[in-house]
One Martini backbone bead per residue (centre of mass of N, CA, C, O) as a GRO file, in nm:
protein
  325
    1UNK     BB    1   0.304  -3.941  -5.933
    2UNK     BB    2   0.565  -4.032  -5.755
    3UNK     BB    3   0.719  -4.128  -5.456
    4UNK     BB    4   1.024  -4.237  -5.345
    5UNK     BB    5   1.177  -4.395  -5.050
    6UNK     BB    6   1.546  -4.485  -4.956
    7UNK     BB    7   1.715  -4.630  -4.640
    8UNK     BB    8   2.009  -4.699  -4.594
    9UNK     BB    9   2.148  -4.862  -4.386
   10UNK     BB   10   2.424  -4.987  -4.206
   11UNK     BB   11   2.304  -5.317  -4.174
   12UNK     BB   12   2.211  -5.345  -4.514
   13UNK     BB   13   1.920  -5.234  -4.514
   14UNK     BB   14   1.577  -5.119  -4.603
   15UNK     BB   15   1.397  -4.837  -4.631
   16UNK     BB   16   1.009  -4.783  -4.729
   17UNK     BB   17   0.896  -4.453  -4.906
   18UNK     BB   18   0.619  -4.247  -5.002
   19UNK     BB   19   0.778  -4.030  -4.826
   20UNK     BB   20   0.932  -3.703  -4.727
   21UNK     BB   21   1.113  -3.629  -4.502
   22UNK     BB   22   1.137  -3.346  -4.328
   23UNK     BB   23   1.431  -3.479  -4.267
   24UNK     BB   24   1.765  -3.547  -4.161
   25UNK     BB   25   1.887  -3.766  -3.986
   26UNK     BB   26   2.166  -3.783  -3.713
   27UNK     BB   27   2.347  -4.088  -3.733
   28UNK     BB   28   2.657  -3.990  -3.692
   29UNK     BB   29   2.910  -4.187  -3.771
   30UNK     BB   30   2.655  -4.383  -3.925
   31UNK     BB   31   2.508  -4.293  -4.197
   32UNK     BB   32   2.239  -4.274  -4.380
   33UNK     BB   33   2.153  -4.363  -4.689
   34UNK     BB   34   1.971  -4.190  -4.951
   35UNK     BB   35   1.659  -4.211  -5.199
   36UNK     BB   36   1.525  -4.059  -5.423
   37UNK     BB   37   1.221  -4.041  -5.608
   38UNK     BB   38   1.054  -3.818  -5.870
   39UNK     BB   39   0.767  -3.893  -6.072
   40UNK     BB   40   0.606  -3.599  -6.187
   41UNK     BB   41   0.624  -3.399  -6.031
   42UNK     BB   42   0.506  -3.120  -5.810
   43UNK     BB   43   0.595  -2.840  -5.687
   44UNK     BB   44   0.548  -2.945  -5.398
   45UNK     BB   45   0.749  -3.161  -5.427
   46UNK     BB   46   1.009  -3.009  -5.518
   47UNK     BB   47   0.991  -2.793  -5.269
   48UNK     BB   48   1.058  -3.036  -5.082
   49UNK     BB   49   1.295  -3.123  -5.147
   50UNK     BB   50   1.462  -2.855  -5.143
   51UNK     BB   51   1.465  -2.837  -4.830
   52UNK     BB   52   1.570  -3.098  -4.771
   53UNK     BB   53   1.873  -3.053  -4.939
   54UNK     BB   54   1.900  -2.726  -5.063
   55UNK     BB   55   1.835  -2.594  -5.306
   56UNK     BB   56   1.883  -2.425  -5.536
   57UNK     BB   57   1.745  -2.235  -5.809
   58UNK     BB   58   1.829  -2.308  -6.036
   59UNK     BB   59   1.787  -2.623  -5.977
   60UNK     BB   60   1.483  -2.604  -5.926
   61UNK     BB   61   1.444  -2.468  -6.279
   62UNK     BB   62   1.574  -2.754  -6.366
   63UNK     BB   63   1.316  -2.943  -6.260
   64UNK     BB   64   1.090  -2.808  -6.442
   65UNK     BB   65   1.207  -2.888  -6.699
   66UNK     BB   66   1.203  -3.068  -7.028
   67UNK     BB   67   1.509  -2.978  -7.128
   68UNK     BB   68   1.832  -3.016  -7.230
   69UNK     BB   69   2.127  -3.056  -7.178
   70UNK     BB   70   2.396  -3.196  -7.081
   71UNK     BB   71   2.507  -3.153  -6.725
   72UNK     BB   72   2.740  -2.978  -6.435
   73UNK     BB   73   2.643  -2.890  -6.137
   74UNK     BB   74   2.833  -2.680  -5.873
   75UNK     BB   75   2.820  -2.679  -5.508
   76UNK     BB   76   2.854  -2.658  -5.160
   77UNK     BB   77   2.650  -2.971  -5.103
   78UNK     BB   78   2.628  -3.033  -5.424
   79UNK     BB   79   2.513  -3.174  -5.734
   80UNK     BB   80   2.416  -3.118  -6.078
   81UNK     BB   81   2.247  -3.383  -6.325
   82UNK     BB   82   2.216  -3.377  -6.646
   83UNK     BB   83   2.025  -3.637  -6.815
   84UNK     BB   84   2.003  -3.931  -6.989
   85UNK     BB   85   1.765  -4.140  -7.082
   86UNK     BB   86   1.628  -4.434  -7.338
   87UNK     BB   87   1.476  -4.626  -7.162
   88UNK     BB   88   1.215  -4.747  -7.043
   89UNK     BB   89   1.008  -4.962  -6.811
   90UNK     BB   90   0.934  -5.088  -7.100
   91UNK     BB   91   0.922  -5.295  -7.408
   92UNK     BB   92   0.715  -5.087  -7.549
   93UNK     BB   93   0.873  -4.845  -7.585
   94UNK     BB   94   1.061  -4.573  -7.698
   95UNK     BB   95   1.322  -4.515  -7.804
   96UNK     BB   96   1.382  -4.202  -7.602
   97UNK     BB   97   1.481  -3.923  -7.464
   98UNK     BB   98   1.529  -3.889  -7.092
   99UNK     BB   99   1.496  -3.680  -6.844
  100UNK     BB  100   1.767  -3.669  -6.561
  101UNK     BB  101   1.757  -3.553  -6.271
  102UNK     BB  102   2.067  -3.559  -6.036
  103UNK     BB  103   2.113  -3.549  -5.725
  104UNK     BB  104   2.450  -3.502  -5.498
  105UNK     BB  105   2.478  -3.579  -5.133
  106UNK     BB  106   2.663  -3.695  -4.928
  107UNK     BB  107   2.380  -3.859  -4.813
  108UNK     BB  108   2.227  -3.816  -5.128
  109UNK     BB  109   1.998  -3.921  -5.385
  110UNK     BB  110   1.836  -3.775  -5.662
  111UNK     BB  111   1.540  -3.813  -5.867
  112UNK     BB  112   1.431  -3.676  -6.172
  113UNK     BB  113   1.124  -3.723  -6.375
  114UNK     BB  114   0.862  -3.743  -6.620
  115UNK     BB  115   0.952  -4.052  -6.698
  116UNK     BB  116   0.988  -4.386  -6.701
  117UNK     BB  117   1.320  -4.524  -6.608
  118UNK     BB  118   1.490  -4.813  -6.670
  119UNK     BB  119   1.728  -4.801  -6.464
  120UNK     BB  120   1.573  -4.699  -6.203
  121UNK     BB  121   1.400  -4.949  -6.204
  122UNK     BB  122   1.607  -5.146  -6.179
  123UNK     BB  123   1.698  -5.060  -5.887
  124UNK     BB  124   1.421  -5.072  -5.739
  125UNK     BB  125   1.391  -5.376  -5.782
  126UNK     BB  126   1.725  -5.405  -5.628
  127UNK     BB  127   1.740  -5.252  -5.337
  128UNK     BB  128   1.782  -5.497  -5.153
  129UNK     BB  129   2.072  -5.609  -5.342
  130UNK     BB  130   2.245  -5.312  -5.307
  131UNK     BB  131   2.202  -5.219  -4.975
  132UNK     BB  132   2.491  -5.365  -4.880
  133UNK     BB  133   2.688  -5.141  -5.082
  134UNK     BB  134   2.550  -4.875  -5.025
  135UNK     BB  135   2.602  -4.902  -4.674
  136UNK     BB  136   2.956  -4.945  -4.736
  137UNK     BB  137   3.014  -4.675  -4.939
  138UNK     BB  138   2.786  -4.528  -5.019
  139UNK     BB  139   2.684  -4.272  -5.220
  140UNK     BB  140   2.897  -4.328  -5.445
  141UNK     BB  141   2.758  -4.582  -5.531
  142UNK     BB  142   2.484  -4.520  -5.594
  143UNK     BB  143   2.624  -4.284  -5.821
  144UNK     BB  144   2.744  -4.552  -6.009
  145UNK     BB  145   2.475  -4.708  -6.066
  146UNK     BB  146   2.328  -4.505  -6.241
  147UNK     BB  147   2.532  -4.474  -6.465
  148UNK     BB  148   2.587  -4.759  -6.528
  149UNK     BB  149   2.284  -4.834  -6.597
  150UNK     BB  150   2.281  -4.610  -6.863
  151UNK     BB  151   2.536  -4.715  -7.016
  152UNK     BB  152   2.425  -5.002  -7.065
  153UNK     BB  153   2.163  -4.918  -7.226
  154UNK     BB  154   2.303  -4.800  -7.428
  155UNK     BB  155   2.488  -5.068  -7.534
  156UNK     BB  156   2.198  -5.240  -7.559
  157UNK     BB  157   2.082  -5.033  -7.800
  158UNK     BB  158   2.347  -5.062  -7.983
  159UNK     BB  159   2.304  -5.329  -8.052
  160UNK     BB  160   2.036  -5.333  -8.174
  161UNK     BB  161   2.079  -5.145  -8.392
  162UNK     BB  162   2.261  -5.326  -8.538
  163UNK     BB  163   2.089  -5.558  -8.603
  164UNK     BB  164   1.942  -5.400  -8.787
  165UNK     BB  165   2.122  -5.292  -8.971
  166UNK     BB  166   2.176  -5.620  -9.078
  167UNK     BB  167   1.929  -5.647  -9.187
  168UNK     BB  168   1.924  -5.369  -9.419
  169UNK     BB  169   2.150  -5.478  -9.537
  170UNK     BB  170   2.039  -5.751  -9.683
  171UNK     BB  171   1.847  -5.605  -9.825
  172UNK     BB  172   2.005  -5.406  -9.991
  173UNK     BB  173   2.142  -5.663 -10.184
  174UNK     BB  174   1.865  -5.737 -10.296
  175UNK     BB  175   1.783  -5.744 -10.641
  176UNK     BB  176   1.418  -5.719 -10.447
  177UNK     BB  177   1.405  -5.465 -10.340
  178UNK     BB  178   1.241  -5.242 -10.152
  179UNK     BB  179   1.145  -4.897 -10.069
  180UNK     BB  180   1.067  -4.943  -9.769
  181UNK     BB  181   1.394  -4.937  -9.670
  182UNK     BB  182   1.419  -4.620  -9.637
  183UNK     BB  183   1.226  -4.579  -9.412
  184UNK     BB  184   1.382  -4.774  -9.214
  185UNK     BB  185   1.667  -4.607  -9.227
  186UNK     BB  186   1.528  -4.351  -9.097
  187UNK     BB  187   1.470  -4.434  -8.849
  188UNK     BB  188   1.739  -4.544  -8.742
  189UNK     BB  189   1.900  -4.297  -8.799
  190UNK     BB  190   1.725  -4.152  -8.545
  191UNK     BB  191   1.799  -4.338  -8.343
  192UNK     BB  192   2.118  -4.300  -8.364
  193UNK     BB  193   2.132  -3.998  -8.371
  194UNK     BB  194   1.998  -3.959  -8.025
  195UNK     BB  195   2.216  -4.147  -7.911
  196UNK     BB  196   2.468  -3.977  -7.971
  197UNK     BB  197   2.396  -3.728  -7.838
  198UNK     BB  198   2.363  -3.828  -7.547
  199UNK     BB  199   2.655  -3.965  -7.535
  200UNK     BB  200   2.827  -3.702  -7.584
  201UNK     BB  201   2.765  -3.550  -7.365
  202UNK     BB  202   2.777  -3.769  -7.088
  203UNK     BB  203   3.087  -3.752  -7.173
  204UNK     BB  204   3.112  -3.469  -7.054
  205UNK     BB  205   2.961  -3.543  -6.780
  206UNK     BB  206   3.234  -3.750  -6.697
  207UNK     BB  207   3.488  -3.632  -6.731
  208UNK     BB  208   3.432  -3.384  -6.552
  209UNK     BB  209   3.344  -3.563  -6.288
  210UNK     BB  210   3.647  -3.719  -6.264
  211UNK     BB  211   3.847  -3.434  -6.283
  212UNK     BB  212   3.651  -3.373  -6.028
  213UNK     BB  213   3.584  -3.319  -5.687
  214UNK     BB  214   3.441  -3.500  -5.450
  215UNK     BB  215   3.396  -3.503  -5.121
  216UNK     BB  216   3.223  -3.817  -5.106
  217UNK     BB  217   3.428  -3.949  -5.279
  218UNK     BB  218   3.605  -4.173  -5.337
  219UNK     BB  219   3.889  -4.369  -5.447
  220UNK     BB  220   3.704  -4.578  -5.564
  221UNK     BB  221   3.437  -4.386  -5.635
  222UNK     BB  222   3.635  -4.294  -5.903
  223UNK     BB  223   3.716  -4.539  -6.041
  224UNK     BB  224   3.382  -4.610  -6.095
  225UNK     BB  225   3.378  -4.365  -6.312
  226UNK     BB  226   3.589  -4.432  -6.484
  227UNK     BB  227   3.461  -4.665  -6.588
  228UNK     BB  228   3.209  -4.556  -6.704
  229UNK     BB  229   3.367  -4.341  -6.912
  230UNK     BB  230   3.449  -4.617  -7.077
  231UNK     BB  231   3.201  -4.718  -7.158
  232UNK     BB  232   3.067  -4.475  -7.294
  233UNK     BB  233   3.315  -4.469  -7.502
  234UNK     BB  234   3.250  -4.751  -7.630
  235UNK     BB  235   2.971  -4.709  -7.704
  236UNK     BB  236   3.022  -4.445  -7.891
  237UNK     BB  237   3.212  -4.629  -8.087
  238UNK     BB  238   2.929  -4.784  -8.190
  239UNK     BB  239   2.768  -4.582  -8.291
  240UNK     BB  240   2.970  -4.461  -8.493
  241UNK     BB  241   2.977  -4.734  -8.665
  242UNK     BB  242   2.654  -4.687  -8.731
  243UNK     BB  243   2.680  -4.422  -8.901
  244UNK     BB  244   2.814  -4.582  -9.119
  245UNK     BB  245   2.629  -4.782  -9.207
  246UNK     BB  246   2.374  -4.610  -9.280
  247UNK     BB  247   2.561  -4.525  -9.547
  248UNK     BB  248   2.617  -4.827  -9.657
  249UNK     BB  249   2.289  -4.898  -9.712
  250UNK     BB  250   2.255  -4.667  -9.902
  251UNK     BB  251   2.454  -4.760 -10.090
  252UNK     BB  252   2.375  -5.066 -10.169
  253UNK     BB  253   2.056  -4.960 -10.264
  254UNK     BB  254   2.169  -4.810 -10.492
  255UNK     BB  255   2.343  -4.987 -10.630
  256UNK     BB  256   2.066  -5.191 -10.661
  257UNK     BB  257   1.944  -5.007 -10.871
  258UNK     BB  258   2.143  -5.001 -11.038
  259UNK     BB  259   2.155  -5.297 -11.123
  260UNK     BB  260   1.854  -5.325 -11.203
  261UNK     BB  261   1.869  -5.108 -11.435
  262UNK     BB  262   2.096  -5.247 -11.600
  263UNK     BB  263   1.943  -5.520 -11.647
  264UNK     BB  264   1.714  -5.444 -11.789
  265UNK     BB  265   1.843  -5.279 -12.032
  266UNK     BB  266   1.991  -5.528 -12.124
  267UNK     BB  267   1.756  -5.659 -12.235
  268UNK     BB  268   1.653  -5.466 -12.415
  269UNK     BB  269   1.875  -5.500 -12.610
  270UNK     BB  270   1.875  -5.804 -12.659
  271UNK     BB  271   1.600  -5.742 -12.816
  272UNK     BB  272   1.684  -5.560 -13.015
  273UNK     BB  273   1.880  -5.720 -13.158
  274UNK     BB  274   1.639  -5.971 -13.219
  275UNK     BB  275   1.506  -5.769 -13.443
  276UNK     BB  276   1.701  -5.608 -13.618
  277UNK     BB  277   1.694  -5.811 -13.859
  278UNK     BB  278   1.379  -5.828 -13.870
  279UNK     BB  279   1.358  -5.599 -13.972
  280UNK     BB  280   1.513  -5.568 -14.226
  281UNK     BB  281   1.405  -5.811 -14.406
  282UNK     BB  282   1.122  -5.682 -14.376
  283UNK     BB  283   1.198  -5.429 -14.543
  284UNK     BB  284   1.292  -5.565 -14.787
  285UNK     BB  285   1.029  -5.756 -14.830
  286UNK     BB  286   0.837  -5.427 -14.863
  287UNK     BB  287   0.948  -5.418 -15.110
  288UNK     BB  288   0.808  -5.354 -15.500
  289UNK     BB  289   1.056  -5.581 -15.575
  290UNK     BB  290   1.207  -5.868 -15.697
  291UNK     BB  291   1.280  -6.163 -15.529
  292UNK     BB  292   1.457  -6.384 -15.340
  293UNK     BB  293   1.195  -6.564 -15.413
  294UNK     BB  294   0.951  -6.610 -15.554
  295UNK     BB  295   0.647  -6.472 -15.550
  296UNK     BB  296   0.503  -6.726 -15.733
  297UNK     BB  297   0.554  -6.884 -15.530
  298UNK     BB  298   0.500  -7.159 -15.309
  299UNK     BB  299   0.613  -7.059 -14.974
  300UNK     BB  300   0.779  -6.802 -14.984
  301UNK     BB  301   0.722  -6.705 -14.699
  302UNK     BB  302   0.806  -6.886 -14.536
  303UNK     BB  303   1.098  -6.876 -14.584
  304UNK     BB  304   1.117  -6.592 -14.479
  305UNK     BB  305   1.042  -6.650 -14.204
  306UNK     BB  306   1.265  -6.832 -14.138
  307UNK     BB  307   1.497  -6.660 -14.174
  308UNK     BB  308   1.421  -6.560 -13.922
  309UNK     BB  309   1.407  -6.744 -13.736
  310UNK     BB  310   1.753  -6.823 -13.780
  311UNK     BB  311   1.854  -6.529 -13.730
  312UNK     BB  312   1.735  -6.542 -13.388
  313UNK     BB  313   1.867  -6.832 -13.306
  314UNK     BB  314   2.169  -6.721 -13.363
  315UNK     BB  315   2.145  -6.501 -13.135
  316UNK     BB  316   2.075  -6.671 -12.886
  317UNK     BB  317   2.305  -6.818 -12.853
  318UNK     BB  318   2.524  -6.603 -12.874
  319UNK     BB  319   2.453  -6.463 -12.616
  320UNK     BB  320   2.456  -6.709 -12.433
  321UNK     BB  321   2.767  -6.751 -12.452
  322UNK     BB  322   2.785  -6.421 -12.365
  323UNK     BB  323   2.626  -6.370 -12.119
  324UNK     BB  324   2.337  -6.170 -12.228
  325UNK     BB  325   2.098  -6.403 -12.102
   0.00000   0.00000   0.00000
């Protein structure tokens, strides 16, 4: 769909270019950093990657690929790191995984991705103004600010569905919530689930990462994947917190269903109570044998009917009195 080449000069500017330079010019004891990005590239704009960075096929067949765990292979002049991004590059994209190879070499950082990225995006917009840390520290300055604003994106999106999550917390403890309560709790419980397993997955590739020496790193920008990998961590953390939430909300809305139930019940009850004596009266007045008052006297029904009257009026003083109405 497009390539972006970005050029970090010694002297802090950038210079871009959409189309991949045919060499990596030899620029002596100041090299500059390169950043390639690819977005939903063709075979042969891959295949033109390859050649200028040298990379294996193994590579190659990863960057083809729509699909994969997040990993990291080492090899002899560079490593290669299948991420995922969660954001796209507009706000009403859908968060859901978005995977990024993303090559990284003494020299250059390659970006490969089929779909928009949220993280991405945001450096190229910002790419004159990260241009002279970036010429400054080097490659690995460039592929801490990578990780770091995907994992800051990752934080973003954990805050967000968190606030839906109290939100669907309020409405599950109303006593008139409704129905459509577990549809959206399912909808968030999968985008919280999809957010966990990307999370998991790239903190296996951020401690790895840390672990292991690239030649081209600094002891500064070990440093700073090692700050990536503790926000990584706290970030998962707050997954995990959601991911508890999701089944507390589950369970608030059981509740909720059940005092709902047990309250029609006692109304049911309450008035079953205030029917049943008379229901009693009218069966023994509806035998055919003579009762007091007498049946030939006027007023006779009248009489009745008060004493039903009156003692389902006493029945439900007592009622509310026991806070049973």
């Amino acid at each position: 769909m497009s390539i972006r080449c970005f050029r970090f000069l010694p002297d802090g500017t950038v210079e871009t270019r959409d189309a991949l330079p045919a060499r990596l010019p030899d620029d002596g004891a100041n090299p500059s950093v390169w950043w390639f990005d690819l977005w939903a590239p063709t075979p042969e704009q891959v295949q033109s990657l390859s050649d200028l960075m040298s990379l294996e096929s193994h590579t190659i067949e990863e960057l083809s690929e729509d699909d994969g765990r997040a990993n990291i292979d080492y090899f002899e002049d560079y490593a290669g790191l299948l991420l995922y991004g969660m954001l796209g590059a507009e706000e009403s994209d859908q968060p859901r995984p978005r995977m990024i190879n993303l090559i990284c070499t003494a020299q250059a950082v390659a970006t490969v991705h089929a779909q928009s990225i949220g993280s991405i995006e945001y450096l190229v917009g910002r790419v004159t103004r990260i241009a002279p840390q970036v010429s400054k520290k080097g490659v690995g300055h460039l592929l801490f600010l990578h990780l770091d604003k995907m994992v800051d994106n990752s934080m973003m999106l954990a805050k967000r569905y968190e606030q839906e999550l109290e939100v669907l917390e309020d409405r599950s403890v109303d006593i008139d919530c409704e129905d459509d309560l577990l549809e959206d709790l399912a909808d968030v419980r999968r985008r919280v689930l999809d957010l966990w397993q990307v999370q998991v997955a790239q903190r296996e590739v951020l401690i790895e990462l840390c672990d292991n020496e690239l030649d081209h790193l600094s002891d500064e920008g070990r440093r700073r994947l090692e700050h990536v990998r503790d926000h990584m961590t706290s970030s998962l953390e707050i997954v995990e917190i959601l991911r508890g939430m999701v089944g507390e909300v589950r369970e608030n809305y059981r509740t909720t269903i059940s005092l709902r139930s047990a309250d029609a019940m006692n109304k049911l009850t309450v008035f079953a109570g205030l029917m049943l004596p008379v229901s009693v009266i009218a069966g023994i007045y509806g035998m055919n044998v003579p009762l007091w008052p007498d049946p030939s006297r006027p007023g006779t029904f009248w009489v009745v009917i008060g004493s039903m009257a009156g003692v389902m009026a006493a029945l439900t003083v007592y009622f509310r009195r026991r806070n049973w109405l």
